[in-house]
DRENBAKOL-909715 format. One record per residue (C-alpha): residue in three letters; x, y, z. Coordinates in steps of 0.2 Angstrom, whole numbers, plus 5000, padded with zeros to 4 digits. Example, Ala and Ser with C-alpha at 12.3 -4.5 7.8 and 13.67 -1.06 7.14 Angstrom:
2
ALA506249785039/SER506849955036/
//
This chain:
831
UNK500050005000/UNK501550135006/UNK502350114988/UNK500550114976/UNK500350274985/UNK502150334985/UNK501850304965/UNK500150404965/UNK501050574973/UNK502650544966/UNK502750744963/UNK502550804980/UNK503450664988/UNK505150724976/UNK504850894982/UNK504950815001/UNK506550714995/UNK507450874988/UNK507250955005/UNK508250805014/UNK509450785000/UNK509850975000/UNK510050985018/UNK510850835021/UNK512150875006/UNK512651045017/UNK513050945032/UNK513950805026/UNK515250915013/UNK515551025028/UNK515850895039/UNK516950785028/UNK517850945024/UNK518250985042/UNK518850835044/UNK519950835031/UNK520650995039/UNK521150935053/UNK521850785046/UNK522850895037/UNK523350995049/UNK523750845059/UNK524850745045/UNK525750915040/UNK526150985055/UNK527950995052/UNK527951055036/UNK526651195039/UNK528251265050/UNK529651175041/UNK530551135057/UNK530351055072/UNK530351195085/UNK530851395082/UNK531551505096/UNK531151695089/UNK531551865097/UNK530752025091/UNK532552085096/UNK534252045093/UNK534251905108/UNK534851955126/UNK536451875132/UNK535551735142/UNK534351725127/UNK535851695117/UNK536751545127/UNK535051445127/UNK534851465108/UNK536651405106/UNK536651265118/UNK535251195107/UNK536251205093/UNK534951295079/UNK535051205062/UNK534751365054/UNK534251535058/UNK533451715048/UNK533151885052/UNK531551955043/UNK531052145043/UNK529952245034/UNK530552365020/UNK530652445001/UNK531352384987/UNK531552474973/UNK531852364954/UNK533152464945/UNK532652414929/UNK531152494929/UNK530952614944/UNK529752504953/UNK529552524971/UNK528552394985/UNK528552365002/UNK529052175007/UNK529852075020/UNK531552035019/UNK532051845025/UNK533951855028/UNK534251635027/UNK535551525034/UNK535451365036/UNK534551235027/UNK532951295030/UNK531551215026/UNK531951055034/UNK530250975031/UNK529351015013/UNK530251135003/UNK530551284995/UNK529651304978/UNK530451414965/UNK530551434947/UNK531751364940/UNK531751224955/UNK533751234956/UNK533751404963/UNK533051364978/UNK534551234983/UNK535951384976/UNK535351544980/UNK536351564996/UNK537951514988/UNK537651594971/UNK537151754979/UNK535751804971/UNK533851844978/UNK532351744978/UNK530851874975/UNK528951824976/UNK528351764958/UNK526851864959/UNK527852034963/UNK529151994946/UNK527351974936/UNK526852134944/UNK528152234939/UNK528952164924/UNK530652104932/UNK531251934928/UNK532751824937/UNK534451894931/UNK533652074933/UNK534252154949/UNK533452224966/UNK533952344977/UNK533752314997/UNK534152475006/UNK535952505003/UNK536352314995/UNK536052284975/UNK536052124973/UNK535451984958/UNK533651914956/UNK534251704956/UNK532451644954/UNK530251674957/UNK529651594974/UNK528251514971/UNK527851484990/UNK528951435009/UNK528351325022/UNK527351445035/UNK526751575023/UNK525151585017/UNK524351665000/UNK523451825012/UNK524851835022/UNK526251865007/UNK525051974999/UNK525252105014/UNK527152135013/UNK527852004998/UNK529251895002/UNK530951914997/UNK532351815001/UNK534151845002/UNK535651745010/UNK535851795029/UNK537851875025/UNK537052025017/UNK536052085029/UNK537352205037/UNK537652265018/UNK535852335017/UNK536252445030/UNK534352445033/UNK534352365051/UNK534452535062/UNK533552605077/UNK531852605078/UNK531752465065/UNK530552315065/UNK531352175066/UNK531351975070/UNK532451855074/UNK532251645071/UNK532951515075/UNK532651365068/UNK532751185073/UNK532750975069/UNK532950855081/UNK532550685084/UNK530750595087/UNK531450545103/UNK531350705111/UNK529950785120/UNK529350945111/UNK528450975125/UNK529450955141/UNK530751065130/UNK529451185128/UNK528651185147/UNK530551215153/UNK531251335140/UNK529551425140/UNK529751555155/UNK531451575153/UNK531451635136/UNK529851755139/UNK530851835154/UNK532251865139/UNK530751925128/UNK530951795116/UNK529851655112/UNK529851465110/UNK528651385095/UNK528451195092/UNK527751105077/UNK526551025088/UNK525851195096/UNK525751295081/UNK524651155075/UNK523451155089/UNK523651355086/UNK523151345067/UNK521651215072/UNK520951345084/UNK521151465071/UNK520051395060/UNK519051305070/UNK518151465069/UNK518251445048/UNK517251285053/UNK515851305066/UNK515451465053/UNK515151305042/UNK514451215051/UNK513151355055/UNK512751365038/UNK512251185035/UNK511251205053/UNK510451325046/UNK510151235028/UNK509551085037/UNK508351185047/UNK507451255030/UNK507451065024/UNK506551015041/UNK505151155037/UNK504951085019/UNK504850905027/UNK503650955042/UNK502551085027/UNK502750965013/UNK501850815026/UNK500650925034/UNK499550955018/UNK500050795010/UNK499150695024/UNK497850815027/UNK497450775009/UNK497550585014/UNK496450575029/UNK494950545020/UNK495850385010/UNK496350335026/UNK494250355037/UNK494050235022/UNK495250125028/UNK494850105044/UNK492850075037/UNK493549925027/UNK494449865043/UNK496349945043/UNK497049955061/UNK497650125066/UNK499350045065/UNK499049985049/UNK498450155043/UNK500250225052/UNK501350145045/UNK500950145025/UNK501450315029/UNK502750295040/UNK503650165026/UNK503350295014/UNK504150455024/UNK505550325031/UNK506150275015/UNK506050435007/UNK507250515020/UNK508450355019/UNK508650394997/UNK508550555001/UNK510050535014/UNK510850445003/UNK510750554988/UNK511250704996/UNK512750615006/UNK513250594988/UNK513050754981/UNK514050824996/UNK515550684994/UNK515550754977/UNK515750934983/UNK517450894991/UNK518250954976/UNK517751134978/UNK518151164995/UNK520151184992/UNK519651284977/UNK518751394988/UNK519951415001/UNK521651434994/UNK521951574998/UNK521451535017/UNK522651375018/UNK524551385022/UNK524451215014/UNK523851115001/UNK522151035006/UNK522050855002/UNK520450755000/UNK519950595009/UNK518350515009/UNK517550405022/UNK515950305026/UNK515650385043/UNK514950545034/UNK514150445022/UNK513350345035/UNK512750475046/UNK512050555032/UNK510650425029/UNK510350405045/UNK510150575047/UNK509050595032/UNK508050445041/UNK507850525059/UNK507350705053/UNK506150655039/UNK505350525051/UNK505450655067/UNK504850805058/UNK503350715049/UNK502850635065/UNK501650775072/UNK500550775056/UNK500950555054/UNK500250555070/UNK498450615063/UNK498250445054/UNK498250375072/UNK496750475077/UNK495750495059/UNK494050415064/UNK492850305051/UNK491750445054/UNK492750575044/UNK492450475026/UNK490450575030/UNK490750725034/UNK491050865025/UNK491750975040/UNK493551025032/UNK494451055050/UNK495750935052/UNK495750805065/UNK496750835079/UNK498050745090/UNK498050775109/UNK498850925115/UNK500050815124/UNK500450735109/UNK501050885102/UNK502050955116/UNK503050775117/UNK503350795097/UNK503950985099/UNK504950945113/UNK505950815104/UNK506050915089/UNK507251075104/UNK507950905110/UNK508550875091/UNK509051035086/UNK510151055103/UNK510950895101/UNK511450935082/UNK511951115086/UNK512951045100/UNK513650905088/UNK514051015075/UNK514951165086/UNK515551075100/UNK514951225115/UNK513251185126/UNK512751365127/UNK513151425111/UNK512051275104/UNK510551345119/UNK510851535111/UNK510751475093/UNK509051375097/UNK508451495106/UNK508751615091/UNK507851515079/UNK506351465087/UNK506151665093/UNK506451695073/UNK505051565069/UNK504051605083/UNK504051795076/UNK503751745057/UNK502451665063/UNK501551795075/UNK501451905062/UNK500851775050/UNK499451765063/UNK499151925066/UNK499051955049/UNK497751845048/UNK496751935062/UNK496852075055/UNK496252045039/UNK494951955046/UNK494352095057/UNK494652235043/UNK494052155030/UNK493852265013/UNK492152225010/UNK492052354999/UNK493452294988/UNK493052184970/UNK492651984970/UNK494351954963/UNK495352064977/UNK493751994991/UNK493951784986/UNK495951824986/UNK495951875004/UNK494651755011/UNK496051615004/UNK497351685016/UNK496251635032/UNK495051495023/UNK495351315028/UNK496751215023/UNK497451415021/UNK499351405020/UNK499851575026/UNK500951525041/UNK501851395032/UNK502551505020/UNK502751655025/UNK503851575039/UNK504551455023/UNK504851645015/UNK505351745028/UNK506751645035/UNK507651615017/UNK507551815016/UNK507951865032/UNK509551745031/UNK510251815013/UNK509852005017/UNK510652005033/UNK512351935022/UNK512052065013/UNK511952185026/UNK513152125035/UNK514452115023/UNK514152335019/UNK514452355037/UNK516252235037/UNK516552345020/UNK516152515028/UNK517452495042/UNK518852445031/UNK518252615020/UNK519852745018/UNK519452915013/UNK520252994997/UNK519953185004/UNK521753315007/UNK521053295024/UNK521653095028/UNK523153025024/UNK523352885014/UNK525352875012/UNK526352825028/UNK528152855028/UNK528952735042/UNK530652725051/UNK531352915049/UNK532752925058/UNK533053085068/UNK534353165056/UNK533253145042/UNK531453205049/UNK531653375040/UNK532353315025/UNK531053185022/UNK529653315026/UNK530453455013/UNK530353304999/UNK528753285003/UNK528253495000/UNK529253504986/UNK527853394977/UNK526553504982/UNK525953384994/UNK525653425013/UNK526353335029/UNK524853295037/UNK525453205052/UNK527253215059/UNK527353095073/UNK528753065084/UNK528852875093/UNK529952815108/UNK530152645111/UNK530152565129/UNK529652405141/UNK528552395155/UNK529752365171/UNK528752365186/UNK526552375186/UNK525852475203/UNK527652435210/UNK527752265206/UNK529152195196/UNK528652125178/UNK529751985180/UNK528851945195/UNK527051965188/UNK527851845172/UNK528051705185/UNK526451725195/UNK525251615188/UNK523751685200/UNK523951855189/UNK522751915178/UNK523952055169/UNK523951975151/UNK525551915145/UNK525752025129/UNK526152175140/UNK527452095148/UNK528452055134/UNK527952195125/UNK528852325115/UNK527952485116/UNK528152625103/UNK527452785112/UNK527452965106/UNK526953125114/UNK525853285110/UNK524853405116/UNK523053355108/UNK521853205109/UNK521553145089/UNK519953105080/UNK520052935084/UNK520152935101/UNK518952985116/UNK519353045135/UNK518452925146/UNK519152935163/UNK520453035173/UNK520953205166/UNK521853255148/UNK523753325154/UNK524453415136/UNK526053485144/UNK527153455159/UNK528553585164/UNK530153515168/UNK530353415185/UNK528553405184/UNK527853215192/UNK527553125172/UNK525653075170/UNK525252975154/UNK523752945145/UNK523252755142/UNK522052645129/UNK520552575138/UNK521052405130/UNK522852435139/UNK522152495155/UNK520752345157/UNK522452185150/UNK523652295161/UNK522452295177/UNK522752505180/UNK521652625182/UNK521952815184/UNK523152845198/UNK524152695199/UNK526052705193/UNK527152625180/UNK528952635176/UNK529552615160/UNK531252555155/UNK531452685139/UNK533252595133/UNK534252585148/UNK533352735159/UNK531952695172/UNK530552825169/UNK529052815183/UNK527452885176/UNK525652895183/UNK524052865174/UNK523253025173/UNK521752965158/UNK521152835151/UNK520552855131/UNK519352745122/UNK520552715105/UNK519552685088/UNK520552555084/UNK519652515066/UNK520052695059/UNK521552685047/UNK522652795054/UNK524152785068/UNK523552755084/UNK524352735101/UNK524252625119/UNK525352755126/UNK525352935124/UNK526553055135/UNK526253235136/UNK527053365128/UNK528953405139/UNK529153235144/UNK530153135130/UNK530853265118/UNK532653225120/UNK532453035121/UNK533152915108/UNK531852935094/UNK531452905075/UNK529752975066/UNK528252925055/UNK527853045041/UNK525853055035/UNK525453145019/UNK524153115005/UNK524153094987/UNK522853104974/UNK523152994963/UNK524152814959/UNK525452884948/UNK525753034962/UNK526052904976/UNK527152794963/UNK528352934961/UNK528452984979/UNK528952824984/UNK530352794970/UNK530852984978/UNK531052944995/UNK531652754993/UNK533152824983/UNK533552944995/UNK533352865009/UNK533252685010/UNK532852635027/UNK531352715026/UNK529852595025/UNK528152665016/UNK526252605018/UNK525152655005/UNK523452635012/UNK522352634996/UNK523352464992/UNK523052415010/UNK521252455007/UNK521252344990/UNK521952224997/UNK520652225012/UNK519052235001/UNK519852094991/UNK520051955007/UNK518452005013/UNK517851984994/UNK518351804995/UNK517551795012/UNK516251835006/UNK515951724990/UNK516451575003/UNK514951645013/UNK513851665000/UNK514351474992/UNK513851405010/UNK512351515010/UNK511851454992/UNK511251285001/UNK510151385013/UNK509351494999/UNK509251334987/UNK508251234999/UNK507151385006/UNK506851414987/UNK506351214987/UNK505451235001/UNK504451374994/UNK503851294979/UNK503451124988/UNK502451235000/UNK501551304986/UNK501451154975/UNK500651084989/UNK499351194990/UNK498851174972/UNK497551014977/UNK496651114988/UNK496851254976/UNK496351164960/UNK494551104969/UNK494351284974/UNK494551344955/UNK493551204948/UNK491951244959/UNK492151424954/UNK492251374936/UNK490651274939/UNK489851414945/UNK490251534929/UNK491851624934/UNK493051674921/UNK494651614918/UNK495451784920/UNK494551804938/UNK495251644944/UNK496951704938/UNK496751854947/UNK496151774962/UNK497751664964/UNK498951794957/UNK498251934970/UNK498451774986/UNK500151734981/UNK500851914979/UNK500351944994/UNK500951805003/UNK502651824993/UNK502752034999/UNK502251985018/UNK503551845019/UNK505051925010/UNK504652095017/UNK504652025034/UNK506251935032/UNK506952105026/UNK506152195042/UNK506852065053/UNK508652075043/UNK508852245044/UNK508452255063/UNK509552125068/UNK510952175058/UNK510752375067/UNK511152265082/UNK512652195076/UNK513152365069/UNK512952445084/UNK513452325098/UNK514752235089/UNK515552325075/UNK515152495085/UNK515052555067/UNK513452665059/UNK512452565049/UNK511952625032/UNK510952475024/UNK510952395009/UNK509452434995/UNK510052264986/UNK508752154998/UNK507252304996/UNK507552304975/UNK508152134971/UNK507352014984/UNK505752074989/UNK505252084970/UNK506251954965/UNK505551824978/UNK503651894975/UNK503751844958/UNK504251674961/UNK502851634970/UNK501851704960/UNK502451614945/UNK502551464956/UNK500751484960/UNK500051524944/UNK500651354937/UNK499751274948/UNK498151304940/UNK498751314922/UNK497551144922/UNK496051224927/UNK496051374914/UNK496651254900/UNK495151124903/UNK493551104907/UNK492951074924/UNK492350884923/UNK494150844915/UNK494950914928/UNK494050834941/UNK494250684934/UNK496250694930/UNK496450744948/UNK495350584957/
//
């Protein structure tokens, strides 16, 4: 009986399948892909680092630093800073990071260059290995020359990639390598300078990375340097994009969740229309078993083909996840496929078909004999009871998936909770939309625009259903969209006279004047001239750092003790930043007690508030100061800000170097400043933010195709959803139509009575959806991004028309049978 019947509705019943399969697809790709990951990461370990352990020093290492690298005898070592480059042969000028290399690093995977030999003789041969991207950008080729501060030295070959780089992270500052012997000759390593010291290591499996790690910890942090193993930075990178995959996960969660309302939607009117078949049944002498479970086989077996299908289809999309996130991976992803996924797929597809079809399966249990004479179209209802056991074990479900799928108990409680409140207000104002009509009723309007109304709160009315089925496909792709201009917004950098967008890095004292006078000379302005000191923390409220370092009870966070600031000092707060305790000090007179001005962020890690006292070690000389203010710092503006700001009087005659702001117009204008200043002064280091700002609205670009490829499933199956709802409908629909046909209505009045019912069912849902969109991503503008929030128009001009007329289309071909025959035909095609 389950399969002559399954044959008979073989339309709806593929619509219910492509819910599961959809669904089902989302969640097994992602989870076979995350697994993947983590096998990667796992199985690659060492050649993401290319060593076993690296000891690394944002200085040149202290003397005990020193004797604990040598003991450990480093296989090789670098030093890798920042700087310009300038390309002889054509003028060119970028901003890259030098890798000074000795040794033979990499000692696990290897170092790709073209041609392959260079990478095995650049250090003896001499020459340079520059990133291949950077020789295609600006027309250089091996055998050209580069010139490295004071040092002009051979191109030997393109680098094509190094173990511990990524594609996002290269594209920031390009690498370019060099052997080790000529740093001194760039003359580039001077004070004030950014620079980093590695040391690399291979030892044997018989040591234990992680007692040398636990041992050497603390003592190197003491020296301000650090201690990395292979197996750490592994569990570091896992973390890191453990984050990539609970976003993932999330987004099949949420797929899934639009497959279970085309399930529970799809079922609701399927055995409403069978509860009729099923009174005669039950008069012929079916059990209420009986009658259960032809239904039952029928859903079960659907959500085991559809499992399986859509396990399938997300095995298959393995391929496009290293494809998509390339540019993400410091690694070549490599695919695996297992049975667990496939497995849990089908049961899967089995236990959510069966669970979320169970409320209206349950109805065959209760049908009476009776209802095969009556003519009452309220369906039959189960016990309340009944329908609070199956709703609670639908949160159970959903709780135990969400916890399955992101691994944290109340994150899996908030993001339930967050769903049902999103359904629960769908539906209200479905209901009260209903209400409302109902009470204000147009009487006054035409039959068409009268009939169309009544079909939203008639009987077997499927209002609710989709307009919860339309709203949440809507509200989920318009707050992307929402979201995504609020990400964009805060990377924004203005092109006005009045923000700079070139920053000149690393003047030296000597040459602040004759930088700033080659800036004038090219009628351009210096808009910022800021002077930085660099200095330690060496004692917090009169505690020693080192002491505070080895107490494990403290909550001072460790990056301040080890941290290097770079200060400056003036006389007025910027644009970015906002007094927020304590008092503003400008100036301070000589012999005056020093009272600084401190980031919230710094004041809340540090533990200090206005009044306590810290002394600085500012190279070599002890300075007390106290925290006078406390400013809230916009950190997202694109500008220099500062932890640490001294007032004017204080720091004047300390060691120093300045940064230079200025802004140009125009490409070619910040292309000839830079070949300018490079070639007169080559330690300087210059940031041009418009390329910064590319760069930034290109990663998040990517981010946001992967976002809208994961969201693709979700809007995929709402749209699936959506014309299964509707599809559904058409039975009920069709009767309607046929009886008015019968009773002389036009064909054009039964058009407009559908068209007018599904347009507006398709403006409340997707409008709605926009509504609650736009509301919930003013939150996240506001409380999150701290940003203002300037939305969209895409969602108001694309989705709300855009989803309207698919319903309506998907409507109107639900009658096409009515207007094309006559009304006996019909009636008889559809018993």
């Amino acid at each position: 009986m389950a399969w002559r019947d399954a044959k008979a509705s073989k339309v709806r019943l593929f619509l219910f399948m492509a819910s599961i399969i959809l669904g089902i697809a989302a969640v097994v790709s992602i989870q076979l892909f995350s697994t993947n990951l983590k096998d990667n990461i796992q199985s690659q370990s060492k050649v993401l680092m290319g060593a076993d352990f690296i000891i690394n020093s944002k200085q040149e290492p202290t003397a005990r630093a020193q004797a604990i690298i040598d003991s450990l005898k480093p296989n090789a070592s670098e030093v890798n800073f920042v700087s310009m480059i300038a390309f002889p042969k054509n003028g060119g000028t970028k901003l890259v990071q030098v890798r000074g290399l000795k040794g033979g690093f990499p000692f696990y995977g290897k170092i790709e260059t073209q041609p392959a030999s260079v990478a095995g003789t650049y250090q003896s041969s001499g020459g340079a290995l520059v990133d291949a991207t950077l020789l295609h950008q600006f027309d250089v080729k091996p055998g050209d020359s580069i010139k490295i501060g004071q040092l002009t030295i051979p191109i030997a070959g393109a680098l094509k990639s190094i173990p511990g780089s990524s594609a996002i992270s290269t594209s920031v500052a390009p690498p370019v390598i060099i052997p080790y012997r000529f740093i001194e000759a760039t003359k580039l390593l001077q004070f004030g300078s950014r620079k980093e010291f590695q040391y690399f290591y291979k030892t044997s499996d018989t040591l234990n990375l992680k007692q040398l790690e636990d041992r050497l910890e603390p003592r190197l942090e003491s020296e301000n340097a650090d201690l990395r193993t292979h197996i750490g930075s592994t569990q570091r990178l896992g973390k890191r994009y453990d984050n990539v995959g609970k976003f993932l996960n999330l987004a099949a969660f949420i797929a899934l969740l639009l497959g279970c309302i085309g399930i529970a939607s799809s079922v609701h009117i399927y055995i409403k229309e069978k509860l009729r078949a099923i009174a005669v049944l039950k008069c012929m002498g079916a059990s209420r078993l009986q009658s259960f479970l032809i239904f039952l086989i029928q859903i079960a077996g659907i959500g085991i083909v559809g499992g399986l299908i859509g396990s399938l289809i997300g095995v298959g999309l393995q391929g496009l996840f290293p494809y998509l996130l390339k540019d993400f991976l410091p690694f070549t992803l490599e695919i695996s496929i297992s049975a667990q996924p496939i497995i849990i797929g089908v049961f899967l597809g089995l236990f959510m078909s069966v669970l979320f079809a169970l409320l209206p399966l349950l109805r065959t249990w209760y049908v009476s004999p009776l209802e095969v004479l009556r003519v009452d179209e309220q369906a039959v209802q189960e016990p309340l009871i009944v329908r609070v056991i199956v709703f609670a074990a639908i949160l159970v479900f959903l709780f135990l998936f969400a916890l399955w799928l992101i691994h944290d108990a109340l994150y899996a409680v908030m993001f339930v909770g967050a769903t049902v409140i999103t359904f629960a207000i769908l539906a209200g104002v479905a209901g009260l939309f209903i209400k409302t009509i109902k009470r204000y009723f147009p009487k006054s309007w035409g039959f068409t625009a009268r009939q169309s109304l009544l079909n939203l709160f008639r009987p077997n009315n499927q209002t609710v259903v989709l307009v919860v089925a339309i709203g949440l496909g809507t509200f989920l792709i318009s707050t992307l969209y929402f979201t995504k201009d609020i990400l964009l917004a805060k990377t924004e950098v203005g092109q006005t006279s009045e923000n700079a967008n070139i920053i000149i890095l690393d003047v030296q004292t000597e040459q602040r004047e004759a930088v700033a006078q080659n800036i004038v000379s090219k009628d351009l302005r210096v808009v910022n001239n800021i002077p930085m000191v660099t200095m330690r923390m060496h004692s917090i409220k009169g505690r020693l750092v080192n002491d505070i370092r080895q107490d494990t009870t403290s909550q001072v966070r460790q990056w301040i003790l080890n941290h290097e600031f770079r200060t400056t000092y003036r006389d007025t707060l910027t644009d970015s930043e906002e007094l927020q305790e304590g008092k503003w000090i400008p100036r301070l007179n000589p012999g005056d007690p020093v009272v600084i001005s401190i980031s919230d962020n710094l004041a809340g890690d540090a533990k200090v508030g206005v009044g306590d006292t810290i002394v600085f070690n500012v190279q070599g000389v002890l300075m007390e100061t106290t925290v006078g203010s406390i400013r809230k710092v916009d950190w997202a503006q694109m500008q220099i800000n500062f932890t640490v700001v001294f007032p004017a009087g204080v720091l004047e005659d300390a060691p120093q170097f300045n940064v230079l702001t200025t802004a140009v117009q125009d490409e070619s204008s910040s292309a000839a400043l830079q070949r300018d200043l490079v070639s007169k002064f080559p330690n300087v280091s210059i940031i041009d933010l418009r390329q910064v700002f590319t760069l930034v609205e290109d990663i998040l670009d990517k981010v946001s195709w992967v976002i809208n490829f994961m969201a693709f499933f979700s809007i995929i199956t709402g749209i699936i959803v959506l014309i299964g709802s509707v599809r559904t409908s058409k039975y009920q629909r069709v009767k309607e139509s046929v009886l008015l046909r019968t009773l002389g209505a036009k064909n054009s009045q039964i058009l407009q009575i559908s068209a007018f019912e599904y347009i507006f069912l398709g403006l409340l849902g997707s409008l709605i959806g926009i509504l609650l969109a736009l509301v919930s991503s003013l939150g996240l503008a506001l409380f999150v991004f701290k940003e203002p929030f300037a939305p969209s128009l895409i969602p108001f001009v694309v989705f709300l028309p855009g989803i309207t007329l698919l319903v309506l289309a998907i409507g109107l071909s639900n009658i096409r049978t009515v207007l094309k025959s006559s009304p006996l035909e019909v009636l008889r095609r559809e018993v």
